[in-house]
VOTOR-759649 format. One record per residue (C-alpha): x, y negated, z. Coordinates in steps of 0.1 Angstrom, whole numbers. Example, Ala and Ser with C-alpha at 12.3 -4.5 7.8 and 13.67 -1.06 7.14 Angstrom:
REM residues 2
ATOM  123  45  78
ATOM  137  11  71
//
This chain:
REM residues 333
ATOM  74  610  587
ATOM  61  615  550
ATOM  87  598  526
ATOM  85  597  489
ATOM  116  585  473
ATOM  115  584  432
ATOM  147  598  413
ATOM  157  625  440
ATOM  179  643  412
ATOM  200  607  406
ATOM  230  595  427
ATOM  218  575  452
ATOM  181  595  456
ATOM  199  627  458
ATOM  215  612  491
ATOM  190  593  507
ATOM  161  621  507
ATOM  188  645  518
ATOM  195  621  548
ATOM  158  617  555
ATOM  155  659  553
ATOM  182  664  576
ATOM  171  637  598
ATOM  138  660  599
ATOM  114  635  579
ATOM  94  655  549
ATOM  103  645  516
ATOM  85  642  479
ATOM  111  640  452
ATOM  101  625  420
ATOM  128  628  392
ATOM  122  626  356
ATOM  155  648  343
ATOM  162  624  318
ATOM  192  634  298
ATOM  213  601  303
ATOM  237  624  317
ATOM  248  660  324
ATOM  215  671  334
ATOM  233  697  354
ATOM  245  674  377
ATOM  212  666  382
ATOM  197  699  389
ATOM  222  709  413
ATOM  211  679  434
ATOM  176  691  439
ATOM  189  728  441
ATOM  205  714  474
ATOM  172  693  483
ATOM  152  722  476
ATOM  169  743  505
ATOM  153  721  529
ATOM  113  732  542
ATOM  104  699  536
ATOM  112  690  499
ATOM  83  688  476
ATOM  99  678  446
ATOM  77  669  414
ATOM  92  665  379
ATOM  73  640  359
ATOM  83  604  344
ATOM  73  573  362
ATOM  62  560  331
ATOM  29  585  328
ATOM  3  572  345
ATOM  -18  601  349
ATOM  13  624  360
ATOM  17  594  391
ATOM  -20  599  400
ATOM  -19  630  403
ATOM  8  631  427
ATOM  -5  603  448
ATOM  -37  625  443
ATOM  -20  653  467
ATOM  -17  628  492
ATOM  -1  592  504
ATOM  33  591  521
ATOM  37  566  548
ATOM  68  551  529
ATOM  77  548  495
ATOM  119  546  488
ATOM  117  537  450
ATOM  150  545  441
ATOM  149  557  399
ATOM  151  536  372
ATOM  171  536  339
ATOM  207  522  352
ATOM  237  513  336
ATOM  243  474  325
ATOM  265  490  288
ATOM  240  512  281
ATOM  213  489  282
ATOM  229  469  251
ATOM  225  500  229
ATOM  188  514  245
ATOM  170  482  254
ATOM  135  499  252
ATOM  143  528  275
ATOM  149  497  307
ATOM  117  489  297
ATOM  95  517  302
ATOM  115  533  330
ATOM  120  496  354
ATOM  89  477  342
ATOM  62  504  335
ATOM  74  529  362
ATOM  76  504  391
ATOM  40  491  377
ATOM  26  524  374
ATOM  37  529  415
ATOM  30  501  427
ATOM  -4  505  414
ATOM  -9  533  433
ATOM  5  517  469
ATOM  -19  489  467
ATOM  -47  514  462
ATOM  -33  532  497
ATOM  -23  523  530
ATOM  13  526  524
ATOM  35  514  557
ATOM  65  501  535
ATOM  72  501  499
ATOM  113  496  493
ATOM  127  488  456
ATOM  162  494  446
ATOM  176  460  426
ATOM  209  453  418
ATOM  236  430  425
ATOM  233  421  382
ATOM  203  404  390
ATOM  229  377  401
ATOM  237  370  367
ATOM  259  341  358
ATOM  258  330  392
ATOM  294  321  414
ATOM  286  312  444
ATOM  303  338  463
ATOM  296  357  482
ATOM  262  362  467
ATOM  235  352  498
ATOM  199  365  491
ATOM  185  327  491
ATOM  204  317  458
ATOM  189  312  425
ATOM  189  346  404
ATOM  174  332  372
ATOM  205  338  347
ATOM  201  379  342
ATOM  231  385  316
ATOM  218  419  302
ATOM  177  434  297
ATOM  188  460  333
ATOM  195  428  350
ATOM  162  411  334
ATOM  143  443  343
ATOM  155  447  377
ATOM  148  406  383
ATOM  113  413  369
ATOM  106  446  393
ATOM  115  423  423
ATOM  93  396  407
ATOM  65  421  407
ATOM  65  438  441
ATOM  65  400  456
ATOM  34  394  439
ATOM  19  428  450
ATOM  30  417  486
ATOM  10  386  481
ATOM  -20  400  464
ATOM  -26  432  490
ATOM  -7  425  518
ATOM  16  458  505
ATOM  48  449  526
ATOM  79  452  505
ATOM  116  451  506
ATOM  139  451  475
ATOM  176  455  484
ATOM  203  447  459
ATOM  230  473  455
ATOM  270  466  452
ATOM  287  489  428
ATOM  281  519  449
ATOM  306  549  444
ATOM  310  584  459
ATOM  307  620  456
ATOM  278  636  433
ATOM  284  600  416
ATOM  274  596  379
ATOM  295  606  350
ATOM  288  574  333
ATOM  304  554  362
ATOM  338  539  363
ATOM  353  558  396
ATOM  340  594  378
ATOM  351  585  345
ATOM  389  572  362
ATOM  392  603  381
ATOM  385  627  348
ATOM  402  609  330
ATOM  435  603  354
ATOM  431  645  362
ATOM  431  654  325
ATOM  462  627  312
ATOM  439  611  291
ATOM  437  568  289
ATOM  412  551  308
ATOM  397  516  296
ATOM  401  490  321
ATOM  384  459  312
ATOM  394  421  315
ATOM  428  441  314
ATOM  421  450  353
ATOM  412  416  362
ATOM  379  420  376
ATOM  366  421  414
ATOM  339  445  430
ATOM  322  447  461
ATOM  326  485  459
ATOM  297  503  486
ATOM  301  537  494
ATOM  272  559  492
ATOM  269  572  528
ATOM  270  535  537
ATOM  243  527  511
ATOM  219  558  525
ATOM  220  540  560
ATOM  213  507  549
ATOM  185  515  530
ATOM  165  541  558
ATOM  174  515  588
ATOM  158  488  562
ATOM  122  511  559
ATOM  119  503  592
ATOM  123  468  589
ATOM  86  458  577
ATOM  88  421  564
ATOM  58  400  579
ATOM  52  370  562
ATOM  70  340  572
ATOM  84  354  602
ATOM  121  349  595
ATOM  151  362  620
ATOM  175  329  605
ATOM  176  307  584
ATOM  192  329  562
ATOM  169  350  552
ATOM  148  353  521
ATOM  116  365  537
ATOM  87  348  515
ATOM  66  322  529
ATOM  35  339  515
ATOM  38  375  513
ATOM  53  402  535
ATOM  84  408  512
ATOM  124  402  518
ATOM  149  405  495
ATOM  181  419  509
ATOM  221  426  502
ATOM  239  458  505
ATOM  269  456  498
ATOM  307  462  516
ATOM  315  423  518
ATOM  350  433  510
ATOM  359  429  475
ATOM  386  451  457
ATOM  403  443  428
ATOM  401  467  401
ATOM  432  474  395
ATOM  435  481  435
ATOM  407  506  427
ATOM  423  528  405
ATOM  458  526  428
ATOM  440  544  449
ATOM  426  568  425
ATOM  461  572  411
ATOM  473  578  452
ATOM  442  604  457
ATOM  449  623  424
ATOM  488  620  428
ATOM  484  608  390
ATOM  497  579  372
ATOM  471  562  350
ATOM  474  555  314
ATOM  454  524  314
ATOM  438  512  280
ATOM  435  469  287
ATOM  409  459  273
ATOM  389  428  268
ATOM  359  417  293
ATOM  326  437  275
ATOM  295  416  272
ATOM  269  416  302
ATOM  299  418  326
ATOM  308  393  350
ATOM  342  385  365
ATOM  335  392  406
ATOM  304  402  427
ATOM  308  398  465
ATOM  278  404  489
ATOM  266  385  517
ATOM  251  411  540
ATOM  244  390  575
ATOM  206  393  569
ATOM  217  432  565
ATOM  231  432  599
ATOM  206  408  611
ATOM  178  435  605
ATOM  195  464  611
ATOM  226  460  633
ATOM  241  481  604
ATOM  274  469  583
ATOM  284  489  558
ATOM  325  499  567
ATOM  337  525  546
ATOM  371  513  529
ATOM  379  520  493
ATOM  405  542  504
ATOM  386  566  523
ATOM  357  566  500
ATOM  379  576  466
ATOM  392  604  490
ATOM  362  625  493
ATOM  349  615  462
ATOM  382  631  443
ATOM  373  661  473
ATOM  338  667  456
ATOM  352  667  421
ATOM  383  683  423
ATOM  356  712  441
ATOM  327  706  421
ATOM  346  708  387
ATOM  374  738  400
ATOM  403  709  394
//
């Protein structure tokens, strides 16, 4: 099968198309290279893609209209895993107008193209943030979401927002999925497990927030990749619901679904286990709680299992493991 999954050189692209490559389903990459990080990182990703026969990777931003036509141009994938997008919730307070153009015009700009195709499936990447405010815990897929604390939240909300109404205007079927704080190896720099472990390998101070007192669903990334290509072969049909607790829309063929661990860690549990995987102490730096945080996030994944028989498993402990593996290799530490 022809896949096309958007920001093949990020974290969580970089995995799923090489899971779909080695599960012997041809790939097109799209990746813009954008220098949010080490663009290094990001090249070594694809230099791993590119060693499979069928990786067709195209570097263009999502946010050119012309460059996306001219992809679709070449030819339509049966499935679309649209997985890039500007992330970070901090960075978002300093670069508001980069969410923008990379969640809001990007997704457009593809979206665009599906309805012009036969596309089988058309899956967007959200984010647990687009909870907001919200505690009711764990977070089920049928609660409001209408209290986005930060513009990624607000853009990630308005991507779902938009692939629903595609759904109901063509018929396009579409599943977003929300992801839970997802860790692992080839992770980003700017996140807090890569930034503990350099930081906890070097002696240097880390900054833990709400002095520690904060809860994640932390998701590792293998798990993630398996939710997400067991999902493409769920194809939401309108109104055809398997409980009553799922969020498939009355009108359109589009779900809305967790992924997440549904085991929430402490954060200060978190980095006792960086601490026992580095065999370093940490020198933590308390801090207060920074704006467009929230307190807890906690995922409610039976529709998950209800689709896909899959549950993500992977404990804290063992994920932290082989991510300090990869960086301790990666970085010669």
């Amino acid at each position: 099968m022809l896949y096309l999954v958007t920001g093949t050189a990020g974290f969580i692209g970089f995995h799923t198309a090489q899971h779909l490559l080695q599960k012997g389903h041809e790939v097109v990459g799209i990746d813009s290279f954008v220098p949010y990080y080490d663009v290094k990182l990001k090249e070594r990703r694809h230099d791993i893609l590119a060693q499979h026969q069928g990786f067709t990777p195209y570097v263009i931003d999502l946010a050119d209209v012309g460059a996306v036509t001219d992809v679709f141009s070449k030819g339509s994938p049966q499935r679309i895993i649209h997985l890039a997008a500007q992330a970070g919730v901090r960075y978002s307070l300093e670069f508001p107008e980069t969410y923008i153009s990379s969640n809001i015009v990007g997704t457009f700009n593809l979206l665009e193209q599906v309805r012009k195709r036969k596309i089988e499936h058309f899956l967007f990447a959200s984010t647990s943030s687009a909870y907001g405010a919200s505690t009711d815990y764990p977070f089920r897929e049928t609660i409001p979401a209408d209290t986005p604390l930060t513009i990624y939240s607000a853009t990630k909300r308005g991507g779902e927002h938009m692939c629903h109404s595609y759904a109901n205007l063509w018929g396009q079927p579409c599943t977003a999925f929300r992801f839970f704080s997802v860790y692992g190896p080839w992770g980003r720099p700017d996140m807090a497990l890569f930034k503990f472990t350099d930081n906890i390998l070097k002696g240097l101070p880390i900054d833990v927030y709400n002095y520690g007192n904060m809860v994640r669903d932390f998701t590792y990334v293998e798990d993630i990749v398996k939710a997400v290509v067991a999902l493409s072969d769920a194809i939401p049909q309108a109104g055809k619901a398997v409980g009553p607790f799922d969020s498939i829309s009355p009108v359109a063929p589009y779900r809305l679904v967790n992924i997440g661990n549904a085991t929430p860690v402490q954060l200060n549990t978190f980095i006792a286990e960086i601490e026992r995987a580095t065999g370093r102490k940490a020198i933590k730096n308390l801090m207060p709680m920074q704006p467009g945080d929230v307190e807890m996030n906690s995922a409610d994944t039976t529709l998950l299992q209800a689709l896909t028989g899959f549950k993500p498993s992977v404990p804290v402990s063992q994920g932290i493991d082989e991510f300090v593996r990869w960086f301790r290799d990666y970085y010669n530490v």
